[in-house]
C-alpha positions in Angstrom: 191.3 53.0 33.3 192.2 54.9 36.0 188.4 54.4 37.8 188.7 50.6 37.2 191.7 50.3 40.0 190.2 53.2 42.1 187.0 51.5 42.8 186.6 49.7 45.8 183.5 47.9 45.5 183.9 44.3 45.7 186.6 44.3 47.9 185.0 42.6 50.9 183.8 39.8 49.2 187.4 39.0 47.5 188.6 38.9 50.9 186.0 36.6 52.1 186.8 34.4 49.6 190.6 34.6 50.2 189.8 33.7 54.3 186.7 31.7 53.7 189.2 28.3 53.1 191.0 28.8 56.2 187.6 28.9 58.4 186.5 26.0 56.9 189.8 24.1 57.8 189.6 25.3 61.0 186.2 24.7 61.6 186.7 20.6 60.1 190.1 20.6 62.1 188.6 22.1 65.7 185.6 19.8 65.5 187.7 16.4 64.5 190.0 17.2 67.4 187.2 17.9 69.8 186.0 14.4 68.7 189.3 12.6 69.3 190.0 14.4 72.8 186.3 13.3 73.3 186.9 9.4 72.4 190.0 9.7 74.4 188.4 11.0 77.7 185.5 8.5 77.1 187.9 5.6 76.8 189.7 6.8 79.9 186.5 6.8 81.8 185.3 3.7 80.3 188.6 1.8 81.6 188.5 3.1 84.8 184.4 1.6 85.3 186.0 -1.8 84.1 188.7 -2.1 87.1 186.4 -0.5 90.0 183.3 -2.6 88.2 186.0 -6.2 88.6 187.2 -4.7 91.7 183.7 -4.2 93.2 183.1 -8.4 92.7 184.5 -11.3 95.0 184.1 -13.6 91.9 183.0 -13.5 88.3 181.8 -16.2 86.0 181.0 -14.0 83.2 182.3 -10.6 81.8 179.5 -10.0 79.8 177.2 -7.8 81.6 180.2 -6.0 82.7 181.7 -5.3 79.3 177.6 -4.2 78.2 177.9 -1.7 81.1 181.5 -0.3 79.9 180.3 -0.2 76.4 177.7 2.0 77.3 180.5 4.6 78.9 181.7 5.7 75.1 178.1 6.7 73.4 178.2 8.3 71.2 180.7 6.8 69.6 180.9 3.4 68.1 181.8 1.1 71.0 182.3 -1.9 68.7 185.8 -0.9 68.5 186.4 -1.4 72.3 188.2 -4.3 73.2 189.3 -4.9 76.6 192.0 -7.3 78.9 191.4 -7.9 82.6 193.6 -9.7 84.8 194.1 -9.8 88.8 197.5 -9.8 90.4 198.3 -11.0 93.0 201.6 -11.0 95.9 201.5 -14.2 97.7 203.5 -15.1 100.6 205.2 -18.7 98.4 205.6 -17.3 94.7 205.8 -13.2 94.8 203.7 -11.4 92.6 201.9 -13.5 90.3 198.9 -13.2 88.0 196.5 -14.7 88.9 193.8 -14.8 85.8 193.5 -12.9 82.7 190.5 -12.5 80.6 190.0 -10.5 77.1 186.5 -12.0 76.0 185.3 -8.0 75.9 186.0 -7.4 71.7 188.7 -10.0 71.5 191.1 -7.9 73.4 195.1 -8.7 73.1 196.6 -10.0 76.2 198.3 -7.9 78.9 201.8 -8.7 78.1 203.1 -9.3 81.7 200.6 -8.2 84.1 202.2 -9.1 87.0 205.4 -6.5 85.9 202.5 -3.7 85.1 201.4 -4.0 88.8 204.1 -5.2 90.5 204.6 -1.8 92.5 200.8 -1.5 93.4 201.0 -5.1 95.4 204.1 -4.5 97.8 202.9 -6.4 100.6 201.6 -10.2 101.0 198.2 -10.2 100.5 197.7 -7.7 98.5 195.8 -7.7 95.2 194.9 -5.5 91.9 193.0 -5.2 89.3 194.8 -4.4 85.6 192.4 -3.4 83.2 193.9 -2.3 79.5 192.1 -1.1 76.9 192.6 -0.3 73.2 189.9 1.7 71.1 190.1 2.3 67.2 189.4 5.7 66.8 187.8 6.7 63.3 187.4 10.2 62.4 183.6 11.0 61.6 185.4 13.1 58.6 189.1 12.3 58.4 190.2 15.6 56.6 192.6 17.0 59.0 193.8 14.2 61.2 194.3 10.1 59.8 191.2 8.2 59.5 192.3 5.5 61.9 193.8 5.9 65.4 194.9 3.8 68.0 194.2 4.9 71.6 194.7 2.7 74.7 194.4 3.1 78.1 195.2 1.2 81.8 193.9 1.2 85.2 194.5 -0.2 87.9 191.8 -0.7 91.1 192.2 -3.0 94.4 189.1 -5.4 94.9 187.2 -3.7 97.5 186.5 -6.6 99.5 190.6 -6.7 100.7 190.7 -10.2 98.7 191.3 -11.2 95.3 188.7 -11.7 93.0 188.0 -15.0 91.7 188.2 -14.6 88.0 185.7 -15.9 84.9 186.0 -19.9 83.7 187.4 -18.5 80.3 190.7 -17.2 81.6 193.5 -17.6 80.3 196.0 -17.9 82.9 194.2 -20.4 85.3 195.2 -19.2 89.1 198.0 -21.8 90.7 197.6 -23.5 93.7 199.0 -21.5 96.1 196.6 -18.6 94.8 193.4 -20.4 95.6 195.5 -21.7 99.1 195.8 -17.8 99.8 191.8 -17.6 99.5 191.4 -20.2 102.0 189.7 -22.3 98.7 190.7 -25.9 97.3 191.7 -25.6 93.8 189.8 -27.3 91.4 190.8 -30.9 90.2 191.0 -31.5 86.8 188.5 -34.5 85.1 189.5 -37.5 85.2 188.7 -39.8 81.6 
């Protein structure tokens, strides 16, 4: 009896299994994190292309191409998840800071609540003009056994058109600019058709 808790063999491999648990938590845990911190830098990134992208333009008729491009930003992950709103703001000289269009045709995006209040301090003189990009991505863990399977992450930037003018926005937005915006431009607003 007394041999049987003097010997020592085995001892290493009861330990293993004891710790073995813990690596493997640690191991799932470091790489979904790693992954997350991953989509999140990626979305970041991917948010940032769409303002300077918008900004770079004088006018868009179609945010297609642009939200392809932007897509591309978060391979590898799934970039069906990616939805994203655009709008321009504008301070003009008659009516303050105003929006001036809004678009979320890229994944069916929610609206920017106020964009105008969002930018308000980045458009302090008359004239000037911004870009507000915001963007939401549903984050799904590739294994979901340390953090929740779904996560929301969102993300805004801001960008001024490079072309010191605002940027005429696509047909499909949703807050058509007024007619002291397109005045600002030096551009005749369009009339509506007559039945």
């Amino acid at each position: 009896m007394i041999g049987l808790f003097g010997s020592r063999r085995g001892t290493a491999a009861l330990e293993f299994a004891l710790v073995l648990p813990a690596m493997i938590i640690c191991a799932i845990g470091s790489f979904e994190v790693t992954y997350y911190v991953m989509a999140n830098l990626r979305l970041s990134a991917a948010t940032q292309a769409m303002a300077e992208l918008v900004a770079s333009q004088t006018e868009i008729n179609s945010m297609s191409d642009l939200c392809a491009g932007v897509r591309m930003i978060m391979t590898p992950l799934k970039s069906s998840p990616l939805s994203l709103a655009v709008a321009s703001v504008t301070n003009s000289q008659d009516s303050g800071v105003e929006t001036d269009w809004q678009d979320v045709t890229c994944g069916g995006a929610t609206p920017i609540a106020v964009p105008a209040a969002a930018a308000a301090s980045l458009v302090p003189n008359a004239g000037d003009s911004v870009i507000v990009v915001q963007s939401r991505y549903s984050y799904t863990s590739p294994l979901s056994l340390i953090l929740p399977a779904n996560r929301s992450v969102s993300q805004t930037a801001f960008a001024r058109p490079y072309a010191n003018q605002t940027v005429i926005g696509p047909q499909a937005s949703l807050a058509p600019p007024s007619q002291a915006a397109w005045t600002a431009r030096g551009l005749i607003a369009p009339q509506k058709a007559r039945s």
